[in-house]
Backbone as JSON, one array per atom type, in Angstrom:
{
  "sequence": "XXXXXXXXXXXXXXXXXXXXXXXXXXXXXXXXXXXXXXXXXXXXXXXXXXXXXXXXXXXXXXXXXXXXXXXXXXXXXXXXXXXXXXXXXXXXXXXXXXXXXXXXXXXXXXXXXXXXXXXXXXXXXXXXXXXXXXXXXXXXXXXXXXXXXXXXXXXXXXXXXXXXXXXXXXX",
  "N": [[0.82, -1.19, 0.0], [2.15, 1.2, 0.74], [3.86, 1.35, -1.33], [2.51, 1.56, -3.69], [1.01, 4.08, -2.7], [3.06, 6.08, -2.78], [4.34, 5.83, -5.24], [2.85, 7.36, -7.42], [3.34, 9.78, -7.25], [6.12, 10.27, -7.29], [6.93, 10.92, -10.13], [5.89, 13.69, -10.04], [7.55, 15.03, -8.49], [9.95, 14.79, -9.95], [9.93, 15.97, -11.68], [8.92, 18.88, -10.68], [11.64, 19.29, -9.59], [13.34, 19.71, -11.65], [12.03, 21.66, -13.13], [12.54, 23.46, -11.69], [14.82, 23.63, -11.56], [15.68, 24.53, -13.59], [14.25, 27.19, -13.68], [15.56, 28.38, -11.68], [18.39, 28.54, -13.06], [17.74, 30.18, -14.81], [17.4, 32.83, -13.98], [19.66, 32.91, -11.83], [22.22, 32.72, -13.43], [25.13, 32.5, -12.76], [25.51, 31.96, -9.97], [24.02, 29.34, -10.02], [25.68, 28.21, -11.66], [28.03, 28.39, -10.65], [27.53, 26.4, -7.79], [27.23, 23.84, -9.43], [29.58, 23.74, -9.93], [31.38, 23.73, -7.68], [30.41, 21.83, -6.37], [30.43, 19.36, -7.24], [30.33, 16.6, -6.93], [28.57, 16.01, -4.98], [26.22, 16.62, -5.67], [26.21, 14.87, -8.54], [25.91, 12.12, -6.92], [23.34, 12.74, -5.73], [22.21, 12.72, -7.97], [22.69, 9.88, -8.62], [21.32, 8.24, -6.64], [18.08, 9.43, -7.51], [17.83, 8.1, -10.01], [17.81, 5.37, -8.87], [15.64, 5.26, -7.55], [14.16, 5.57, -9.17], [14.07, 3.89, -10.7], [13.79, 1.77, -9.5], [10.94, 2.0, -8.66], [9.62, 1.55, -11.2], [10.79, -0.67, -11.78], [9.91, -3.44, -10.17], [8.38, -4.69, -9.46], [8.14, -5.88, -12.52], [7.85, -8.79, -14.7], [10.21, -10.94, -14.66], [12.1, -10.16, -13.6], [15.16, -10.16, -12.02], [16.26, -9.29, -9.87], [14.61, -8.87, -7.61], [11.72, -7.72, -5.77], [12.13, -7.11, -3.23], [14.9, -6.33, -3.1], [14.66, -4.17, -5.21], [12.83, -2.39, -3.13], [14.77, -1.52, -1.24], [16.43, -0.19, -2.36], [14.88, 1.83, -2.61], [14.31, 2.55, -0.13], [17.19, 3.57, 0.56], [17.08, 5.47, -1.23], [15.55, 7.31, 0.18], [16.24, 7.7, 2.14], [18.98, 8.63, 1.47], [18.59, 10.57, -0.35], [17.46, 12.8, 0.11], [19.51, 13.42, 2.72], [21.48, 14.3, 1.08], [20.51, 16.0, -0.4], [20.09, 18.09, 1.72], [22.89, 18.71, 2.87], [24.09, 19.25, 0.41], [22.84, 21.67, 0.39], [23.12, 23.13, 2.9], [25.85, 23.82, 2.19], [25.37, 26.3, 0.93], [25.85, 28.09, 3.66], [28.09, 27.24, 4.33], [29.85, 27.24, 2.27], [32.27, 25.95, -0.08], [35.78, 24.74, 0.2], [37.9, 23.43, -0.7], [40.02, 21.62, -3.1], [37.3, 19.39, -3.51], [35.45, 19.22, -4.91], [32.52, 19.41, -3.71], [32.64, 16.89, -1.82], [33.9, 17.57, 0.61], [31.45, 18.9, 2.11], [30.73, 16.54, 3.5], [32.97, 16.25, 5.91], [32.23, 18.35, 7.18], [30.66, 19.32, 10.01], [28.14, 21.06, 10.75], [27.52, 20.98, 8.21], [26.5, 17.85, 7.99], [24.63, 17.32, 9.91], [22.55, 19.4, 9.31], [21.83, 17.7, 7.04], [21.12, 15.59, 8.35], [19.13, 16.5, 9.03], [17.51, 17.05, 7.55], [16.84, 14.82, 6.27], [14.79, 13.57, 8.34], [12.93, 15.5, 8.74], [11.78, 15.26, 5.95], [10.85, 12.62, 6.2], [8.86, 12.99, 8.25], [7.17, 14.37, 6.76], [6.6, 12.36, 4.54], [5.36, 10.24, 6.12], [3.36, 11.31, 6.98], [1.6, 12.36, 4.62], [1.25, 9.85, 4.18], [-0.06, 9.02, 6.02], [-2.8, 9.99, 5.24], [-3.42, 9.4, 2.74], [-3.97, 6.61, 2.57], [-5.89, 3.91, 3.61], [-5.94, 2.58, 5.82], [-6.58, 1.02, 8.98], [-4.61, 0.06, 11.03], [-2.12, 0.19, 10.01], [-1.86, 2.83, 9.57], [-2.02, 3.94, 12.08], [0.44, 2.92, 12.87], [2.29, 4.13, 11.19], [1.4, 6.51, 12.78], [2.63, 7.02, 15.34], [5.08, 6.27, 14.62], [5.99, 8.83, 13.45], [5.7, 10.46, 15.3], [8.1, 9.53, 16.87], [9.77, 10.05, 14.93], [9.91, 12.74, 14.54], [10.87, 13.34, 17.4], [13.49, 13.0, 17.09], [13.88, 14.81, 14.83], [13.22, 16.82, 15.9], [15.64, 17.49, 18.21], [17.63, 17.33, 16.2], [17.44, 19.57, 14.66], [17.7, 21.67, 16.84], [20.37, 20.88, 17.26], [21.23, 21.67, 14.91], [20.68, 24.12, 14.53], [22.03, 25.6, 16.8], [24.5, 25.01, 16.21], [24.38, 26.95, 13.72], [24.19, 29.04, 14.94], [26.28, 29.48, 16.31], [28.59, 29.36, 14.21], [31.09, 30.34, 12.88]],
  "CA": [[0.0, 0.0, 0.0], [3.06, 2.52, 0.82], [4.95, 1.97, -2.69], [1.43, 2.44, -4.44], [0.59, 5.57, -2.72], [3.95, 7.09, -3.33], [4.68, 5.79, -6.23], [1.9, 7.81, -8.12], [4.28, 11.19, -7.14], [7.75, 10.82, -7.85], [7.49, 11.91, -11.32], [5.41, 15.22, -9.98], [9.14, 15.01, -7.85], [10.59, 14.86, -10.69], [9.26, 17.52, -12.8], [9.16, 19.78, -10.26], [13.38, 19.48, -9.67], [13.54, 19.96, -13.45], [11.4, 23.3, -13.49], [12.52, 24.26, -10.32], [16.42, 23.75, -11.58], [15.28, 25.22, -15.17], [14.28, 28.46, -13.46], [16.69, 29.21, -11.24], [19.1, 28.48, -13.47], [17.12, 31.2, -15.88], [17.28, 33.63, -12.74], [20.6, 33.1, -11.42], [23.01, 31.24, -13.93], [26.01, 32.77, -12.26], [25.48, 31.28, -9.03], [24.07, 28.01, -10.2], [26.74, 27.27, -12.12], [29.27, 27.94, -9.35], [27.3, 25.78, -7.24], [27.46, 22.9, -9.67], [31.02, 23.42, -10.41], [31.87, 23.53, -6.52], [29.69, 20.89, -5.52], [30.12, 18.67, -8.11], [30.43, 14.88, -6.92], [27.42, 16.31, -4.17], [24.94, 16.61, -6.95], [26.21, 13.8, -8.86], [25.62, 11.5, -5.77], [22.19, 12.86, -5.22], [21.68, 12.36, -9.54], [22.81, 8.54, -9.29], [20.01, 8.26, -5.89], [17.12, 9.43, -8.26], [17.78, 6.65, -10.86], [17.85, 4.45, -8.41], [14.49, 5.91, -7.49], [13.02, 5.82, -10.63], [14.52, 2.4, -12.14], [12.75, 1.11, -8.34], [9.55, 2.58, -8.69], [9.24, 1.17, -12.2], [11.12, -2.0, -11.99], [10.16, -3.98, -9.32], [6.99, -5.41, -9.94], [8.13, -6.09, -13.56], [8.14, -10.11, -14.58], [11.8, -11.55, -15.08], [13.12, -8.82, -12.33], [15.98, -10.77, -11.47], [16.73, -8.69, -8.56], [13.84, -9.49, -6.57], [11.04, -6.98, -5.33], [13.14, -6.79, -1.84], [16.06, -5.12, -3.89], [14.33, -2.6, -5.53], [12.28, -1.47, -2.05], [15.86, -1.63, -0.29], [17.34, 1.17, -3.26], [13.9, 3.29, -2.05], [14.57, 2.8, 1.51], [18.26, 3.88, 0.71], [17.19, 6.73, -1.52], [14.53, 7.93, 1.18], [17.2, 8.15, 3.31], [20.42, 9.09, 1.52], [18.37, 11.94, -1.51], [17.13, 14.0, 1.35], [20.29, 13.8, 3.21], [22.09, 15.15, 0.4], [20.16, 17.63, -0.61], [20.51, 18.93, 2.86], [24.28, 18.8, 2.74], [24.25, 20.74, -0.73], [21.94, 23.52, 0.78], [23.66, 23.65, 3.99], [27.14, 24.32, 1.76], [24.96, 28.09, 0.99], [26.09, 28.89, 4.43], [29.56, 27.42, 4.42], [31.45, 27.4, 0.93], [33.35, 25.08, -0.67], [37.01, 25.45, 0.57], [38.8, 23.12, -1.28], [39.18, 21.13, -4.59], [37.25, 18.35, -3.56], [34.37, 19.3, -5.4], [31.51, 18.98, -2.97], [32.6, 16.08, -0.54], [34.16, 18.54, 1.92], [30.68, 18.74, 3.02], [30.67, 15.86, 4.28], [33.78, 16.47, 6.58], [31.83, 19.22, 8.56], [29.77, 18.83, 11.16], [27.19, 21.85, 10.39], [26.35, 20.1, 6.47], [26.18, 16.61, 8.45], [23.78, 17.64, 11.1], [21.77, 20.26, 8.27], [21.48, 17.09, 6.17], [20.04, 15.11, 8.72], [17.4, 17.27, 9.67], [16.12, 17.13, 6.34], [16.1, 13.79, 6.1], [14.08, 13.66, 9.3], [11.74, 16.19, 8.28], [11.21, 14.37, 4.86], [10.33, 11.45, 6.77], [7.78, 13.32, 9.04], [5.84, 14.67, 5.89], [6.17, 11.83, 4.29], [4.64, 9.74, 7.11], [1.78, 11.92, 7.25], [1.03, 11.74, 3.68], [0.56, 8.18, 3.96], [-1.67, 8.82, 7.12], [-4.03, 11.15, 5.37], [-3.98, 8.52, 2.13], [-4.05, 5.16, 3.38], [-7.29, 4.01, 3.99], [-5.66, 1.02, 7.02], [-6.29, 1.7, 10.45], [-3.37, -0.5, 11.36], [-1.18, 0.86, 9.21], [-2.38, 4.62, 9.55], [-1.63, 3.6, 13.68], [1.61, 2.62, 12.99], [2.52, 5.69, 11.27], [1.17, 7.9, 13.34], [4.16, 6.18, 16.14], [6.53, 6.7, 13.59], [5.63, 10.23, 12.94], [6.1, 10.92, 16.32], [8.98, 9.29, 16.91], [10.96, 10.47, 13.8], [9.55, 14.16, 15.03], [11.71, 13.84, 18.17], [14.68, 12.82, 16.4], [13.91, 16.2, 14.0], [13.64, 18.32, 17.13], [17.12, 17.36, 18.46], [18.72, 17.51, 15.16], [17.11, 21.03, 14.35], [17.91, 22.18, 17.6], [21.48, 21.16, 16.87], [21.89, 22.83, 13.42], [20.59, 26.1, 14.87], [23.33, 25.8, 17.55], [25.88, 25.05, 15.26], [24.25, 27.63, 12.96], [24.03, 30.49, 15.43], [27.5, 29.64, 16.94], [29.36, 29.45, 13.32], [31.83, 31.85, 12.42]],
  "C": [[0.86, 1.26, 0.0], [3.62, 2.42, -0.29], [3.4, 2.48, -3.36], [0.67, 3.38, -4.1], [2.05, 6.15, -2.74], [4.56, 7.04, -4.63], [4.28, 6.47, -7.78], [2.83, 8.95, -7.95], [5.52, 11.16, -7.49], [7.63, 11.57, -8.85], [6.79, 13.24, -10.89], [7.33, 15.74, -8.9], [10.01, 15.85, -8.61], [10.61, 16.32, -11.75], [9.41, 18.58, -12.31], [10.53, 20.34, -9.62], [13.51, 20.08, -10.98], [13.15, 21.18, -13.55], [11.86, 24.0, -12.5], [14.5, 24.67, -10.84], [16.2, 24.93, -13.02], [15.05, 27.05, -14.74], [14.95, 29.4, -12.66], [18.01, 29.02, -11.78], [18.77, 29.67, -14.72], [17.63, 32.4, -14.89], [18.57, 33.94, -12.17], [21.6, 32.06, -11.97], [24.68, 31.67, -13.68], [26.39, 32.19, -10.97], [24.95, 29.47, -9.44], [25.27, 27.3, -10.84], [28.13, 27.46, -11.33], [28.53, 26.72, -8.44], [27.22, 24.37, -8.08], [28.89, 22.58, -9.82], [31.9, 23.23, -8.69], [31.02, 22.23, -5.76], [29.43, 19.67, -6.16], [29.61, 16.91, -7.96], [28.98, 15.16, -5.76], [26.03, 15.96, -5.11], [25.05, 15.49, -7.69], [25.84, 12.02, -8.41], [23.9, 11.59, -5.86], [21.28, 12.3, -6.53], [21.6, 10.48, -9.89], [21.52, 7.78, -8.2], [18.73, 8.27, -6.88], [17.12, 8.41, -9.56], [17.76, 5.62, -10.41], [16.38, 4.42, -8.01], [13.58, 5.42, -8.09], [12.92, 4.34, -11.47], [13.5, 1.07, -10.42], [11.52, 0.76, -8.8], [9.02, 1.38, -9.93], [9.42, -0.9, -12.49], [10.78, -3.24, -11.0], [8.84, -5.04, -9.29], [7.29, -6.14, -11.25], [8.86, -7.77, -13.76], [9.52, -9.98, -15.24], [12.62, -10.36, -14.26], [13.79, -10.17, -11.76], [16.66, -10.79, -9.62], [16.04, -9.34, -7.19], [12.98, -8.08, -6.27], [12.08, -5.96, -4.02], [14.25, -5.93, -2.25], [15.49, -3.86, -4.49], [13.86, -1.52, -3.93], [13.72, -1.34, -1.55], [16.53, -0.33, -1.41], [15.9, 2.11, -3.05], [13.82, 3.81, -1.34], [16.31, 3.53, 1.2], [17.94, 5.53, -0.26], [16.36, 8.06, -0.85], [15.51, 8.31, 1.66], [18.05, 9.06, 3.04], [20.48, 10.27, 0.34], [18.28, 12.93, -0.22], [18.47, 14.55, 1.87], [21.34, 14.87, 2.53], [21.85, 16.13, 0.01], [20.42, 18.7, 0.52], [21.82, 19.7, 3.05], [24.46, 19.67, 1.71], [23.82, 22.04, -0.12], [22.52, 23.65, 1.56], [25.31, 24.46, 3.53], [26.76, 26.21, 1.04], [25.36, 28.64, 1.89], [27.78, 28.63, 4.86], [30.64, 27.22, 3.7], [31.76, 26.05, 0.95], [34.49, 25.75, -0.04], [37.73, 24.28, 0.19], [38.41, 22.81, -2.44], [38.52, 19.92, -4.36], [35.87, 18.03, -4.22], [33.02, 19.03, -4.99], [31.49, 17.79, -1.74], [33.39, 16.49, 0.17], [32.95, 18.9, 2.77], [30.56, 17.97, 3.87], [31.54, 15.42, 5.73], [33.41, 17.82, 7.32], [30.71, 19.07, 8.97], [28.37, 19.55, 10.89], [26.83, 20.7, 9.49], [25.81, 18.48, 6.98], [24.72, 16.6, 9.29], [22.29, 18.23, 9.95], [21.09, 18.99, 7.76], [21.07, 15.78, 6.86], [19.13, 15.09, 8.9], [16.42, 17.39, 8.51], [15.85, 16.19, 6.06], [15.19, 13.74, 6.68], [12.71, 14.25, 9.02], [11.04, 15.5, 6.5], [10.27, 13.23, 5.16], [8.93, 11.38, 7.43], [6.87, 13.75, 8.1], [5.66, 13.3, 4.71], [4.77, 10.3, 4.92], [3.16, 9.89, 6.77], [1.03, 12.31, 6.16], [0.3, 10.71, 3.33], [-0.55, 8.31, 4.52], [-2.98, 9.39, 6.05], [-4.32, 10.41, 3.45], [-4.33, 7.2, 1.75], [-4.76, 4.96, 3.86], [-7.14, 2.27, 4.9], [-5.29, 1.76, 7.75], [-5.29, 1.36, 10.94], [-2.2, 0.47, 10.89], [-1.34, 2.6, 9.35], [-1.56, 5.05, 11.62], [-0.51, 3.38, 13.67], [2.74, 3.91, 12.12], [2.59, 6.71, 11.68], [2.52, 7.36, 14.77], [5.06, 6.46, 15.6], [7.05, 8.03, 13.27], [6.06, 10.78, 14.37], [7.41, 10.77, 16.81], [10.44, 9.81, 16.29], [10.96, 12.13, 14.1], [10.3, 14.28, 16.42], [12.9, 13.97, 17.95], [15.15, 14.56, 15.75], [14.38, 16.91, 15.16], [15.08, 18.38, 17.13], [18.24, 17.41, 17.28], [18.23, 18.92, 14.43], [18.15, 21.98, 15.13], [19.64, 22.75, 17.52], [22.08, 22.18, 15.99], [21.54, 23.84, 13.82], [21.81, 26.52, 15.93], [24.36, 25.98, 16.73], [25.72, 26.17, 14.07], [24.79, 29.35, 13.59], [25.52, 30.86, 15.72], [28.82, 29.76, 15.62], [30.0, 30.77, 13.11], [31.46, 32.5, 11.52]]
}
């Protein structure tokens, strides 16, 4: 029931990265294209996630899938986890630069973009949750979400809380 109610949205996901990159790249193609050229293996990371995404979504159900069902959900559960995070980590590098050549995985060697790019997983997690609740028509399942939702919502707090510390206290 959870891949076939989310599975109906990715491509609105999708589309709306694409128009969303399309116009601020219309808007500001001075800054976007420093931020791809400094962040490069960041974005590339987050680009090989969404095919994993997408080749999921599509492939997993499909007869002669070698893989197995279990493999595809396990690259959805990993891109649930590890698109969000990155995107976080990219956006959090708006407040602290690139500073070497390593082309975007220097984020991952500070603590701020680590912390930033949990909290968005977290918060991804909490609206996606509550998506399900509000189209998922199983009380069980709607009950076991709403636990989850809560749960993953204390996690957020404490990793908000953090990044604003580490935000406020940054040089």
């Amino acid at each position: 029931m959870i891949v076939n109610s989310t599975g109906r949205k990715w491509e609105l996901t999708f589309t709306t990265l694409v128009t969303f990159g399309g116009a601020f790249f219309a808007s500001f193609p001075l800054f976007y294209s420093t931020s791809f050229g400094g962040a490069y293996w960041v974005w590339i990371l987050l680009l090989v996630t969404f095919v994993f995404q997408a080749v999921s979504y599509e492939f997993q159900t499909k007869l002669g899938n070698l893989l197995g069902r279990n493999t595809f959900r396990a690259f959805l559960l990993i891109n649930g986890c590890l698109g969000p995070f990155i995107v976080g980590a990219a956006v959090s590098t708006f407040f602290t630069g690139w500073g070497n050549g390593w082309h975007g995985l220097e984020a991952l060697a500070n603590p701020f973009t680590i912390v930033f790019g949990i909290t968005v997983m977290f918060l991804t997690q909490i609206l996606g949750g509550m998506y399900m609740q509000g189209n998922i028509d199983d009380e069980a399942l709607r009950s076991r979400l709403g636990r989850a939702v809560r749960s993953i919502s204390a996690l957020f707090l404490v990793s908000f809380l953090g990044c604003m510390t580490l935000l406020l206290t940054m040089p």
